[in-house]
C-alpha positions as CSV (number, residue, x, y, z in Angstrom):
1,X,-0.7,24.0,-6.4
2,X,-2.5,24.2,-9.7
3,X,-0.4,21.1,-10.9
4,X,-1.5,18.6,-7.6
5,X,-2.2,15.9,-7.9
6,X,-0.7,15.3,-12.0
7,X,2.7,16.2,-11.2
8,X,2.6,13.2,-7.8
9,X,4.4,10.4,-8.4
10,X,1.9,7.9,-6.6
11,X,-1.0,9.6,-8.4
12,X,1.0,9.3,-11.8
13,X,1.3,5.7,-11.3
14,X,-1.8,4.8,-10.4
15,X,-3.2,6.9,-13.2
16,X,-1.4,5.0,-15.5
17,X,-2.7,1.8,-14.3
18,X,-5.7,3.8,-14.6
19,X,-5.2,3.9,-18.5
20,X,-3.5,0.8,-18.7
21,X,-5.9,-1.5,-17.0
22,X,-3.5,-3.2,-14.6
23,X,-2.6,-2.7,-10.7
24,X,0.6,-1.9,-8.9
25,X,2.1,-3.2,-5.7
26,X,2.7,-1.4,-2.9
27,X,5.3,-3.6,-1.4
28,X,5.3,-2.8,2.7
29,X,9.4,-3.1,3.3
30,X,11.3,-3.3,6.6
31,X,14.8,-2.9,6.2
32,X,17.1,-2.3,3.2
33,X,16.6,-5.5,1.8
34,X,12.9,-4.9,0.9
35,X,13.7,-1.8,-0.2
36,X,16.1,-3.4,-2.7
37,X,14.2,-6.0,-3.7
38,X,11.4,-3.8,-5.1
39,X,14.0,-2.3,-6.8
40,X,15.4,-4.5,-8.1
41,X,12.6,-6.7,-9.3
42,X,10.9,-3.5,-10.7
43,X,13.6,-2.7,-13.2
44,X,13.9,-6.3,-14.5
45,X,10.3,-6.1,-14.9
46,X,10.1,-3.2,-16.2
47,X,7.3,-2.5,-14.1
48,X,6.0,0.8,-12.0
49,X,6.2,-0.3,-7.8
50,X,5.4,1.6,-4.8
51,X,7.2,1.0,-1.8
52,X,5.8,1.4,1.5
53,X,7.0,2.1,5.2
54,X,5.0,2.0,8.8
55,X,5.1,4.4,11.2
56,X,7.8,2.2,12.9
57,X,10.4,2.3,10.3
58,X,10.0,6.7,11.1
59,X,10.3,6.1,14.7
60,X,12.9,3.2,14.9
61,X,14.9,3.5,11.8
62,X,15.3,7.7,11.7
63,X,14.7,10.1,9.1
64,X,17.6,9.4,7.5
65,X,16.7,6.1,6.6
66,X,13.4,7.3,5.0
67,X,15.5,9.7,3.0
68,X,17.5,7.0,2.0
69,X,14.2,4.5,0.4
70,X,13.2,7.6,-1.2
71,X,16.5,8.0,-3.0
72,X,16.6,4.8,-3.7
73,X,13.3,4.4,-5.3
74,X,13.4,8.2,-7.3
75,X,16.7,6.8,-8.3
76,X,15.8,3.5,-10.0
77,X,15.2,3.3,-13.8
78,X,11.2,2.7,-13.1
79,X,8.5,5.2,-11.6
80,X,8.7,3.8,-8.1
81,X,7.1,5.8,-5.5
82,X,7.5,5.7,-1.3
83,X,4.3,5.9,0.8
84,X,4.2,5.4,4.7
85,X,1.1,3.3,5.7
86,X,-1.5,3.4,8.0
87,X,-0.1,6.6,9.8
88,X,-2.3,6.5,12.5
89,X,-1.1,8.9,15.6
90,X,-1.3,12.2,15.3
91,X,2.1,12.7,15.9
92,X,3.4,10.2,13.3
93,X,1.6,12.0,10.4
94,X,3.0,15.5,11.9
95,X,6.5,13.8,11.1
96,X,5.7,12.0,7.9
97,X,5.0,15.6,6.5
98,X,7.8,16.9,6.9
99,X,9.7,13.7,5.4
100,X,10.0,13.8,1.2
101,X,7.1,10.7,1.5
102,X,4.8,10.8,-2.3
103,X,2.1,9.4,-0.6
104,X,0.6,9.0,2.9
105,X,-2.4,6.5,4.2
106,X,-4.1,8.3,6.8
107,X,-5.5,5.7,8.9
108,X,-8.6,7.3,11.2
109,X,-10.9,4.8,10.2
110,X,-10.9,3.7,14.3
111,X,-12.7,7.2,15.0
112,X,-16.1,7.6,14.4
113,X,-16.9,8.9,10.7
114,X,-17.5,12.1,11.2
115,X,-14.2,12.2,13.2
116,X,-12.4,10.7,10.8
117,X,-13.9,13.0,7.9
118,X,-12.2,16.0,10.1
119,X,-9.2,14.7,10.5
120,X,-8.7,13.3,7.1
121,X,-9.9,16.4,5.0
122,X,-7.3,18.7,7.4
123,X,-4.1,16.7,6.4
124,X,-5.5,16.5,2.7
125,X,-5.2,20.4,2.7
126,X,-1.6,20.2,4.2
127,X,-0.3,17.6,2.4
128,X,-1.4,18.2,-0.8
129,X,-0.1,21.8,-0.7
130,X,3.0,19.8,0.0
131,X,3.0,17.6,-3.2
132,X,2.2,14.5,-1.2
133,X,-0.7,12.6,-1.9
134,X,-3.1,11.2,0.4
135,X,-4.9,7.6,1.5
136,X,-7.5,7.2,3.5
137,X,-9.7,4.3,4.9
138,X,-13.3,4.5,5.1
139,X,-15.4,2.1,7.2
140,X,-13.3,-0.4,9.2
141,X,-10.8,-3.6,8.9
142,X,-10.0,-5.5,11.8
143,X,-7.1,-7.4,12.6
144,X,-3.1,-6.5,12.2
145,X,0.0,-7.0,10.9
146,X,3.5,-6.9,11.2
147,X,3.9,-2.9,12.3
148,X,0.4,-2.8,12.4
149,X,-1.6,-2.6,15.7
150,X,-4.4,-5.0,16.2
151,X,-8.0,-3.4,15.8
152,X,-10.4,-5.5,18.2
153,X,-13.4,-2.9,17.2
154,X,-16.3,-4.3,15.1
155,X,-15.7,-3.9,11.1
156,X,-17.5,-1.7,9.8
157,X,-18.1,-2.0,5.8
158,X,-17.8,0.5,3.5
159,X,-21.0,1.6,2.3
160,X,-21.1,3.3,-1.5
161,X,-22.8,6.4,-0.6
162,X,-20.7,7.4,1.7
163,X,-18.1,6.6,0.2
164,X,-18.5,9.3,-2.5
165,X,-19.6,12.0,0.3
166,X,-16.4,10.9,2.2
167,X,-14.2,11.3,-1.0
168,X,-16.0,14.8,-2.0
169,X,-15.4,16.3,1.8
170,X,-11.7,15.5,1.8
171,X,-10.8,15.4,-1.2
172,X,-8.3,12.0,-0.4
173,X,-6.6,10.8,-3.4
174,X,-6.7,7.2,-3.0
175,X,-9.5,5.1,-1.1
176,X,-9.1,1.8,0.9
177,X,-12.6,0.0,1.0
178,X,-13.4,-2.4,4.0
179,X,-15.9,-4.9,2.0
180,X,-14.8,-7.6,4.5
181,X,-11.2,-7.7,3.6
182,X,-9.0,-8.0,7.5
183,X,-5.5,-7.3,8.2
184,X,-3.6,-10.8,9.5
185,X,-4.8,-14.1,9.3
186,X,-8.0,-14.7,7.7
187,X,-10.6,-17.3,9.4
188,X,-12.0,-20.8,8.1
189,X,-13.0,-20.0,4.7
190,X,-10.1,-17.8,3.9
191,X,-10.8,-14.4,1.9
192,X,-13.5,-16.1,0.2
193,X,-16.0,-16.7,2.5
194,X,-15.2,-13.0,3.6
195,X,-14.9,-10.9,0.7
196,X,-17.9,-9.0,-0.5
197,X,-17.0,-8.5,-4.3
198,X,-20.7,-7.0,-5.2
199,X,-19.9,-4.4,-2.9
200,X,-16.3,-3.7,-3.9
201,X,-17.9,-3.3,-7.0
202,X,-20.6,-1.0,-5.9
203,X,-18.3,1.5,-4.3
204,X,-16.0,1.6,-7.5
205,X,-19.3,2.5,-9.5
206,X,-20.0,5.2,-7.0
207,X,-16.7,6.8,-7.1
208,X,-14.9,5.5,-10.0
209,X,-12.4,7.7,-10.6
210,X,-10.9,7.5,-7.4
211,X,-8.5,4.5,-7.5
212,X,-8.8,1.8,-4.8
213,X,-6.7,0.1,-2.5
214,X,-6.6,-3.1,-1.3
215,X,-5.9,-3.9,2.2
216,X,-5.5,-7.6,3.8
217,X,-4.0,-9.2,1.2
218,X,-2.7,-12.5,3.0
219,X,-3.9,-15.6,2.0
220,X,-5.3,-13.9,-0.9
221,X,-5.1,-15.9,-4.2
222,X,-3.7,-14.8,-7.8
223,X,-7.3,-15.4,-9.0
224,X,-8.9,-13.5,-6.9
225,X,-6.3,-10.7,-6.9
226,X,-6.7,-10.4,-10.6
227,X,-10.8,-10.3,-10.0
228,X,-10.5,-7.7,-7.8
229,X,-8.9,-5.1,-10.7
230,X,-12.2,-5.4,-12.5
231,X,-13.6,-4.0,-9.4
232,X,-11.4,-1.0,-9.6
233,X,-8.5,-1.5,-7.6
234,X,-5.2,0.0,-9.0
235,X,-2.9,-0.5,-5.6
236,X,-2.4,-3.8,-3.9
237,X,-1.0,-3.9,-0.4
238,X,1.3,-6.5,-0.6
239,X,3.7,-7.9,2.7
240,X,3.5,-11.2,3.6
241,X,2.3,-12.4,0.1
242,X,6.0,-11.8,-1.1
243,X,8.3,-11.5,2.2
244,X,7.4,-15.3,3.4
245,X,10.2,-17.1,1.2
246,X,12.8,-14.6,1.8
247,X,12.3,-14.9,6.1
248,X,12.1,-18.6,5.5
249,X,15.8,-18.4,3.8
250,X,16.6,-15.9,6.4
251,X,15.8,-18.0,9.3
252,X,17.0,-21.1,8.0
253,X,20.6,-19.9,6.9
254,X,21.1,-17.1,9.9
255,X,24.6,-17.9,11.0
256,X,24.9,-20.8,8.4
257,X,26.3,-18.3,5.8
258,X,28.7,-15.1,5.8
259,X,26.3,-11.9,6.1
260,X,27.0,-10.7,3.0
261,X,26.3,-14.3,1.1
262,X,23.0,-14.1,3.3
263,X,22.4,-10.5,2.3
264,X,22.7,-11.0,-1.2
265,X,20.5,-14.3,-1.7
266,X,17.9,-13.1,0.5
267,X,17.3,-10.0,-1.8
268,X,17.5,-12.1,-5.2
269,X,14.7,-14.8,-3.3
270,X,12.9,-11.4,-2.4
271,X,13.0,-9.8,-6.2
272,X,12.3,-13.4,-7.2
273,X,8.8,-13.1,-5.2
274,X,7.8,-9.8,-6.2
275,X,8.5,-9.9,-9.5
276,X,6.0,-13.3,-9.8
277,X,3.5,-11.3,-8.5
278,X,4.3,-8.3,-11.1
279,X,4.5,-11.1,-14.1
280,X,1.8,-13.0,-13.4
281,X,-0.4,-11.3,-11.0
282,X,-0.9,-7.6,-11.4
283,X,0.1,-7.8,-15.3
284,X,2.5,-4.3,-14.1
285,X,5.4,-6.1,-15.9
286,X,6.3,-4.6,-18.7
287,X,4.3,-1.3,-17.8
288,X,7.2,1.4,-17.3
């Protein structure tokens, strides 16, 4: 399609962050209160969000409930767009395409690299002839997450050069960089002692129109969040980083309160979380 990938709604946010010099979030949500939430917190904002789903939310929650965070999200007054994440099985990305996702993050980065160039450039061709746009992750993080399963290979960094060859042999839309970034827990040191920033940097010069994503965001600080935009990253993967005081509410009034008292508080402490990070994080606030 000779309009792919302008007419995408990921791509056309990310574009305009792009333009705008900001980043967006891409919010990983579990159950209808994340999914409102973003919503919610993105149209008092008046800021662009993507939402994203796991593999598990396909499997567990149905079809129907993807249908339903798409709605949702098309529906608000704000470009919000719906991406699953780190679709790993072969199977799982079979069913995401036929699902009305925006986006998908192809995760192959656990096969070797040639592998993973085969596999990702033949769902780019697929997908993209769909409308949908496609992530990919090149090199290696370790750890998991929450949906995620934990990666006990070694990392593998990302390195520059083939970076661009990967992005000019699929064609992937977005790129996730692995410049010492982990999913989980980060060790002593935190994402500091971890991070490579000169190299973050180094694969945005080699590819810099090809927006970057940032993976292993817990722990991370505002500071260094906002450093890593000038190191051309446009999406932020963002769970715990925003979900943390809303399960704390959760856990602590479970059974305390009616369900629908519970319901309704837990989504305004949600919103109140996210839309920090829009305000005073991302700078997306204000960007819609």
């Amino acid at each position: 399609m000779a309009s792919f990938p302008h007419n995408n709604r990921t791509y056309q946010i990310l574009d305009a962050a792009a333009r705008g010099d900001y980043a967006v979030g891409a919010y990983n949500c579990y159950n209808d209160d994340g999914v409102m939430a973003v919503v919610a917190a993105a149209e008092a904002c008046k800021s662009p969000a993507i939402i994203q789903v796991f593999p598990w939310t396909v499997r567990f929650q149905g079809p129907h409930f993807v249908k339903y965070v798409v709605e949702a999200a098309h529906a608000a007054s704000v470009p919000i767009a719906v991406q699953l994440d780190h679709c790993i099985e072969p199977e799982d990305v079979e069913a995401a395409l036929q699902l009305p996702f925006d986006s998908i993050m192809v995760d192959a980065s656990i096969h070797a690299p040639e592998e993973n160039v085969r596999q990702c450039k033949k769902i780019v061709e697929i997908a993209n002839a769909r409308g949908i746009a496609i992530e990919a992750e090149m090199g290696r993080l370790e750890g998991g997450e929450d949906g995620l399963p934990n990666v006990e290979m070694e990392t593998i960094l990302t390195r520059p050069d083939l970076a661009k060859e990967f992005v000019e042999k699929t064609g992937v839309q977005f790129l996730a960089p692995s410049f010492g970034n982990i999913h989980g827990n980060y060790g002593k040191g935190g994402p500091e002692a971890s991070w490579k920033l000169p190299l973050l940097m180094q694969i945005h010069d080699a590819i810099p129109d090809v927006p970057l994503v940032l993976h292993g965001t817990h722990q991370v600080s505002d500071e260094l969040f906002r450093t890593t935009r000038n190191c051309g990253v446009l999406k932020v993967n963002l769970n715990r980083t925003v979900r943390d005081e809303y399960t704390e509410f959760v856990a602590e009034n479970a059974g305390k309160l009616e369900l629908t008292t519970l319901k309704m508080r837990g989504v305004e402490i949600y919103a109140q979380s996210i839309a920090r990070v829009m305000n005073e994080v991302l700078y997306s606030a204000g960007r819609a």
